[in-house]
N, C-alpha and C positions, 0 to 999 in steps of 0.2 A: 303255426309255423310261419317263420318269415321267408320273405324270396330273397336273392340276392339283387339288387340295384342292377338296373342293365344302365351302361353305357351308352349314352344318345350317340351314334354313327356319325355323327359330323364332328366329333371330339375326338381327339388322335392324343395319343401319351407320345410326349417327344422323346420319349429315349425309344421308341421302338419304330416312329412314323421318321422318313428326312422329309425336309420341307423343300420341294420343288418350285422350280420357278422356270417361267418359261423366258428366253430372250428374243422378243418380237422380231426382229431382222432376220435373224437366223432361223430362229423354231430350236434350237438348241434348249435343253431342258439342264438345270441347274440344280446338281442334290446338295442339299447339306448335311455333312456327317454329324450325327450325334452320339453316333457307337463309338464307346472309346476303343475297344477292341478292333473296331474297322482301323480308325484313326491309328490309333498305333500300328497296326500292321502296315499301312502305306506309311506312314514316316518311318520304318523301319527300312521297306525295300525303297521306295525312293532316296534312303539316305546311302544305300550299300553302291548305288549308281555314282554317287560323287564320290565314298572313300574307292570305286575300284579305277575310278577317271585319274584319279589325283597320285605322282608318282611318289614311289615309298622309297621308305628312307634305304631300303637295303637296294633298291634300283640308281638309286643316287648314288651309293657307295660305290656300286657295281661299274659307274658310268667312272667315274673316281681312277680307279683303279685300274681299268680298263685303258683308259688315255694316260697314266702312266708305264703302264708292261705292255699293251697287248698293242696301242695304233703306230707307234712307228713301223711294225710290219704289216699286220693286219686294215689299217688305214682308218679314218675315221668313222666310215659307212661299216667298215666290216667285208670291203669287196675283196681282200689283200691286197690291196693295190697302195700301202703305205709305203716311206721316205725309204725305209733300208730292203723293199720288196724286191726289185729292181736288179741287188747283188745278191739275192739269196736263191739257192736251186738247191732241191724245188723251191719254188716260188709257195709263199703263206697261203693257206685256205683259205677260201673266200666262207667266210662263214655266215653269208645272208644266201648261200645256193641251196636250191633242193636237198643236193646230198646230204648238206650240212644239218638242215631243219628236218628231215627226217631221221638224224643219229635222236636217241633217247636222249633224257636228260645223264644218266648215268654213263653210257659212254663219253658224253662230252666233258662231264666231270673228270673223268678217268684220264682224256687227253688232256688236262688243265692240269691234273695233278702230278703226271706220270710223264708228258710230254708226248714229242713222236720222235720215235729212232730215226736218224739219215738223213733228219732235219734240224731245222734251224728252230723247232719250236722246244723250248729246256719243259723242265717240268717244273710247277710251281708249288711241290707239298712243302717243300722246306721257305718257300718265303712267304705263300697267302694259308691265311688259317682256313677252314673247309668253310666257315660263313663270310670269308671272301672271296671265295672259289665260289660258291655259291651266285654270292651277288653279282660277279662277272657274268656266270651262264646268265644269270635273267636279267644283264644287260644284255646281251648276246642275241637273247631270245627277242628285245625288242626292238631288236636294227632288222628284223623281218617284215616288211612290210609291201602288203598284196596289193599291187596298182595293175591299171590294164596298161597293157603295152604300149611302146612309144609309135609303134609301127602307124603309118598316115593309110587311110580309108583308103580304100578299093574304088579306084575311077567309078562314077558313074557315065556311062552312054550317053 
């Protein structure tokens, strides 16, 4: 009966062992990936971090379309505080407020499509198709943006 060949312990099969290294300055330890399975799965999710950075084309649109219907009132930020805001009462929604960022996406739809009664905002189902209406809310959605306040620090003693 034969044995099976042992593997001397100081031999590593590279597809199962990374080769480490250390960087003397630091003590920082260095892997190298040989799994392609590993491998792939980080250039997967590493790669989904640049397409979700980078603006899409329907945001583009949205931004498009936006600066044609919606900033002479609504303004360029989205505070309503655009060029014809001034003579219209009520005065446009400031659509970067709480109130605003708290309606769903479907209600907001619904005001883009259907308008608002008593005001100056028309409805736009007969001139933007619903993936224009669309791309408008998620421009809409991205003139939201959370900063801390302008308010200057509290004297110190």
């Amino acid at each position: 009966m034969m044995t099976p060949a042992v593997k001397n312990p100081e031999e590593t099969d590279e597809r199962k062992a990374p080769i480490r290294e250390v960087i003397p300055s630091t003590g920082w330890r260095i892997v190298h990936v040989s799994d392609p399975l590993l491998l792939l799965l980080l250039l997967i999710c590493s790669g989904a971090g640049l397409v979700l950075a980078q603006p899409s084309a329907g945001l583009d649109r949205g931004q498009a379309i936006y600066r044609e219907h919606c900033m002479e009132c609504h303004g360029a930020t989205g505070k309503g505080d655009g060029a014809k805001a001034p003579f219209l009462s009520p005065r446009p929604g400031n659509l970067i407020s709480a109130a605003t960022s708290a309606k769903t996406d479907k209600e907001l739809l619904r005001t883009i499509a259907h308008g608002k009664p008593r005001t100056a905002m028309p409805a736009w189902q007969e001139v933007l198709s619903a993936e224009d209406q669309q791309a408008v809310l998620q421009y809409i959605r991205s003139l939201v943006r959370f900063t801390r306040p302008l308010t200057p620090p509290s004297p110190t003693p």
